[in-house]
N, C-alpha and C positions, 0 to 999 in steps of 0.2 A: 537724427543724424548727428554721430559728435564731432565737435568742432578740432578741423586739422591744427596737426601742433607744427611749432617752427621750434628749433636749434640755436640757442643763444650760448656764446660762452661767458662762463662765468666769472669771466673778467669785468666782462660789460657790464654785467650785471649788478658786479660790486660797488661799481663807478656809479651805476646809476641811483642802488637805494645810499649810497654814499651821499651825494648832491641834494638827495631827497630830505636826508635828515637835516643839512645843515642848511637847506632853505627853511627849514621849521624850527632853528634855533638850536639844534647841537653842537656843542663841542666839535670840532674834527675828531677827536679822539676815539669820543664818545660814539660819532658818526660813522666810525671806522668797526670798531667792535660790533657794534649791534650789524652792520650791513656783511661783515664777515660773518656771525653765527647764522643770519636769515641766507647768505649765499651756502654755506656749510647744510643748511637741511634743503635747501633744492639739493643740492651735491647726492646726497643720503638715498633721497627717493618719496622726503616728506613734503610731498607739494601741497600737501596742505597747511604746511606750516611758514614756508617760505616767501617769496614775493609776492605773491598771494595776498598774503595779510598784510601787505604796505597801502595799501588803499586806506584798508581800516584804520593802520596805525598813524596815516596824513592825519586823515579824517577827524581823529581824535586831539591830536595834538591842535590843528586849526580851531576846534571846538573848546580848549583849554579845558578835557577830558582827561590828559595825558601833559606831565613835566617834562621839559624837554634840558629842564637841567636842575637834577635832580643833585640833595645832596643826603646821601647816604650815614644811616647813622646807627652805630651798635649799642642797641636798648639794654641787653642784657649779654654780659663776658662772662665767661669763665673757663678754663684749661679748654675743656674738650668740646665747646657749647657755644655758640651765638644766637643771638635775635637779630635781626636788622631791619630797619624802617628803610621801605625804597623809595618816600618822597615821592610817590606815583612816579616814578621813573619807568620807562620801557621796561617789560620785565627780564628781557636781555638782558641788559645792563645790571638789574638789581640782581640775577643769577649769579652773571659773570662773577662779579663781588663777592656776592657770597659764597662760590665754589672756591674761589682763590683761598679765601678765608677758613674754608673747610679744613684744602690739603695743605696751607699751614701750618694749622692747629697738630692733623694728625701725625704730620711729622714729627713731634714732641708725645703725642699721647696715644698714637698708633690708630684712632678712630675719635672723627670729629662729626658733629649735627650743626647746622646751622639751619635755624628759619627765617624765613621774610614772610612781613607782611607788607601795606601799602605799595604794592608791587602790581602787574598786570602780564597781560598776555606774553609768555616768552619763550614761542616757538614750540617745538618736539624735544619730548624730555630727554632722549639719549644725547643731545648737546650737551648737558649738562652730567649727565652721572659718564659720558666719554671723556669726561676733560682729567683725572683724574687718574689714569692708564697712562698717561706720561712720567707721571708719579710712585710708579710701581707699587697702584691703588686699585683698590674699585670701585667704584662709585656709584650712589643708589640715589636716583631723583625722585620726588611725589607733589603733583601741583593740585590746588583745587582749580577746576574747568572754568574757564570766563563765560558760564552761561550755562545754565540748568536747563540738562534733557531727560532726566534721566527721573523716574518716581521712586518711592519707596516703593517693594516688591508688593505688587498688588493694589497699591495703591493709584491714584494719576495725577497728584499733584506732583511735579518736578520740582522739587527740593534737593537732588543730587546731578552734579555733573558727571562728564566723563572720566574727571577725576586720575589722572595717567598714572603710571609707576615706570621707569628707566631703571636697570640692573646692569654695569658692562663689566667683565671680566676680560683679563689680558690674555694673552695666549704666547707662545714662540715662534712658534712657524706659521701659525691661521691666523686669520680675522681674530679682533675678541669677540667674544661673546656676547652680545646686546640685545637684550629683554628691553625692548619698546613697544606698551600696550596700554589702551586706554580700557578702563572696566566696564565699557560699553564694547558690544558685538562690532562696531565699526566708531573711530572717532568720529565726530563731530563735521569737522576739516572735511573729512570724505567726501560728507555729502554734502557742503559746499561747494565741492572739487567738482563731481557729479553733476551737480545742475549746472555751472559753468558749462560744462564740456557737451551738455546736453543728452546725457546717459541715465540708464535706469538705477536703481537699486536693487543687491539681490533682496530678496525676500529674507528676514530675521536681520536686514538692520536695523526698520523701525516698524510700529503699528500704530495704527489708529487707537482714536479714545474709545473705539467699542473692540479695539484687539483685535483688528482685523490688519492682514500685511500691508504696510505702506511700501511703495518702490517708487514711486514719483519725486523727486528730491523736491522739484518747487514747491512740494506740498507738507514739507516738511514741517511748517507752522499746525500742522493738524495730529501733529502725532508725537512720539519722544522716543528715542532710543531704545534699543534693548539691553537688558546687562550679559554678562559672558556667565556660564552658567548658571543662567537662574539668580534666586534668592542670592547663590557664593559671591554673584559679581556685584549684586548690590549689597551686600555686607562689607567686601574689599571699596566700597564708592566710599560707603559710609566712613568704614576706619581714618581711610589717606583721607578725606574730607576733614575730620577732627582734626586729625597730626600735624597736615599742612595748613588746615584754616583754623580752627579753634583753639589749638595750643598757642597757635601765633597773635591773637586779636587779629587776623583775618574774616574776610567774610564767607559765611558757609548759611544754606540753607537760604531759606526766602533774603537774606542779606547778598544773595551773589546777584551781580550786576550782568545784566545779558548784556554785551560789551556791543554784538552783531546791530543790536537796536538802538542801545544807549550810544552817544559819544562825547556826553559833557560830564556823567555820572564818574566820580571818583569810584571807583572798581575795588577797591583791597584787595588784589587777589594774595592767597598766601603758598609757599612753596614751603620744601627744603632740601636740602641736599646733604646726604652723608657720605662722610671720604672714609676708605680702609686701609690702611697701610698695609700692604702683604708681608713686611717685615716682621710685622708684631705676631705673625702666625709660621711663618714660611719662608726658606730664601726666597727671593723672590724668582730667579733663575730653575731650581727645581719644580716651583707653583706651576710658573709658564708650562711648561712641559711637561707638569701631568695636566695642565690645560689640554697639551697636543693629544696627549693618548687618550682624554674622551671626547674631543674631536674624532677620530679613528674609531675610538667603540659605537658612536654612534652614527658614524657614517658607516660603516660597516656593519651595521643591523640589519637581518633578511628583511625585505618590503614585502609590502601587503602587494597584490596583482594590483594595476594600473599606477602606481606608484616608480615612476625614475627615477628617486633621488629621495636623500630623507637631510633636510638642513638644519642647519640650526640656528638659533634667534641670533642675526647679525651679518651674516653671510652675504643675505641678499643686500642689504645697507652695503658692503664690502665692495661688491659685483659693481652696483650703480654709480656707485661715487666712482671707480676705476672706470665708468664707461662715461658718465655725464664729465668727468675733468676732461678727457678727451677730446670727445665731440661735443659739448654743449647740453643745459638744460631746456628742456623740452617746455612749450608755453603757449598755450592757446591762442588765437584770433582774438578772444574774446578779452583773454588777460591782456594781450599788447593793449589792444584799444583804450582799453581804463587805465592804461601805466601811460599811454600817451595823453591822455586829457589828464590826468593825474598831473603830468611834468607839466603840459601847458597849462595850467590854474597858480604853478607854482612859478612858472617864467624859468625852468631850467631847460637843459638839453634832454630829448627825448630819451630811450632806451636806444641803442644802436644796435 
């Protein structure tokens, strides 16, 4: 049976992983940023990226796993180009940085790349390639995963994570565009969500070491991910694995930290993020609105029978955030419970 959800707003919410950081020695500032992006992906609909993962992030930071005041440093500059070391900073924080730094840049060179390494876990990637659509940009995220599910095709040693890629494109009158997906058939997060909640798995998110369907999430220690199709999704693991870990002196391959098990282990995870200026291509006022007309072409495409609606990457993100700012993000029994022994370990006020 899964466990009933309750309606929290996400005000309280903010407050609360707010308090959380600065009993572990952030900054306000700092505390404020990172508890806005973790409140911004419950908002979205990514609960597995959100309050969720503050247990984790106490956990490690108490365990001096994680810097809780980190000082950020640019290894290599140039016009259109960053490195950055995130001092094992939250990797919120080491994104936020370096996405500013991006769209910067590309305001001068019209497209800018930035990588981090010594960075860690920092949420759902469309926080990051969305930040850049205020900037009449587009924005492309790619992280290596904090924890290896994933093998080389055919193989069973886990040597690849999930490995994400984030795409957002602006629009005029719609939602933008937002390509949010991990190279595995289901992130990670999911099915940690899943055994919380007390739910099955469908069949093709994971299997057993003899390839047989796993749907049990607690049993998820027996099995590893599937990639999206086939051989394709582990080749796309593999590439964004290099780009984001290996180009950066991040960690990739048997050097990735399972973060789920570890929480004293310096993690390197490595990211990066590239910003587009639509100027360098496009007013950016005419872009937006041939955005709308293929919005239209493809909502407007005959559907297959059983099909009501054909959407597009971002929409649904759109829909929840307009329903969760409303009413409240949704939170298991199971999550209160650990956010409240969580607050009591730390002497703050519980979640309201």
């Amino acid at each position: 049976m899964s466990d009933p959800q309750h309606l929290i707003p996400h005000t309280a919410l903010y407050a609360f992983i707010t308090r959380s950081f600065v009993a572990c020695g952030f900054p306000e500032e700092d505390a404020d940023t990172a508890a806005g992006l973790m409140v911004k992906a419950d908002l979205m609909g990514q609960d597995g990226h959100g309050v969720f993962r503050l247990p984790m992030y106490i956990k490690r930071l108490r365990a001096g796993g994680l810097n809780p005041t980190p000082e950020f440093r640019c290894l290599e500059d140039r016009i259109a180009t960053a490195l950055i070391d995130g001092d094992n900073g939250l990797g919120h924080l080491v994104m936020h940085h370096a996405t500013q730094l991006a769209i910067e840049k590309a305001k001068t060179t019209g497209v800018a790349w930035v990588g981090a390494r010594h960075s860690n876990h920092a949420g759902p990637a469309s926080l990051y390639a969305m930040m850049p659509l205020e900037h009449d940009m587009i924005g492309l995220y790619v992280a290596v995963g904090s924890a290896n599910h994933l093998p080389p095709w055919g193989g069973t040693e886990m040597l690849l994570s999930t490995n994400p890629i984030a795409v957002a494109v602006p629009s005029a009158e719609n939602p933008p565009i937002v390509l949010d997906m991990a190279t595995t058939v289901a992130a990670y997060g999911k099915v940690k969500t899943a055994a919380q909640r007390g739910e099955t798995m469908p069949e093709g998110w994971m299997i057993d070491r003899q390839g047989k369907p796993l749907t049990d999430p607690t049993r998820a220690s027996e099995g590893f991910l599937l990639p999206i199709g086939g051989p394709k999704g582990y080749g796309l693991s593999l590439i964004f694995g290099i780009l984001a870990g290996v180009l950066n002196g991040a960690a990739f391959g048997r050097d990735v930290v399972d973060f789920n098990a570890d929480s004293e282990t310096t993690t390197n995870t490595g990211h990066f993020i590239l910003a587009l200026d639509i100027k360098a291509f496009a007013d950016p006022d005419v872009f937006r609105a041939d955005i709308d007309r293929v919005w239209a072409e493809v909502k407007s495409s005959p559907r297959l029978p059983g099909f009501d609606d054909i959407r597009l990457p971002g929409e649904r993100l759109d829909r929840v955030t307009q329903e969760r700012t409303a009413n409240g993000i949704p939170l298991t029994g199971a999550l209160r419970a650990q956010l409240d022994e969580m607050a009591a370990s730390l002497d703050i006020d519980p979640l309201l």
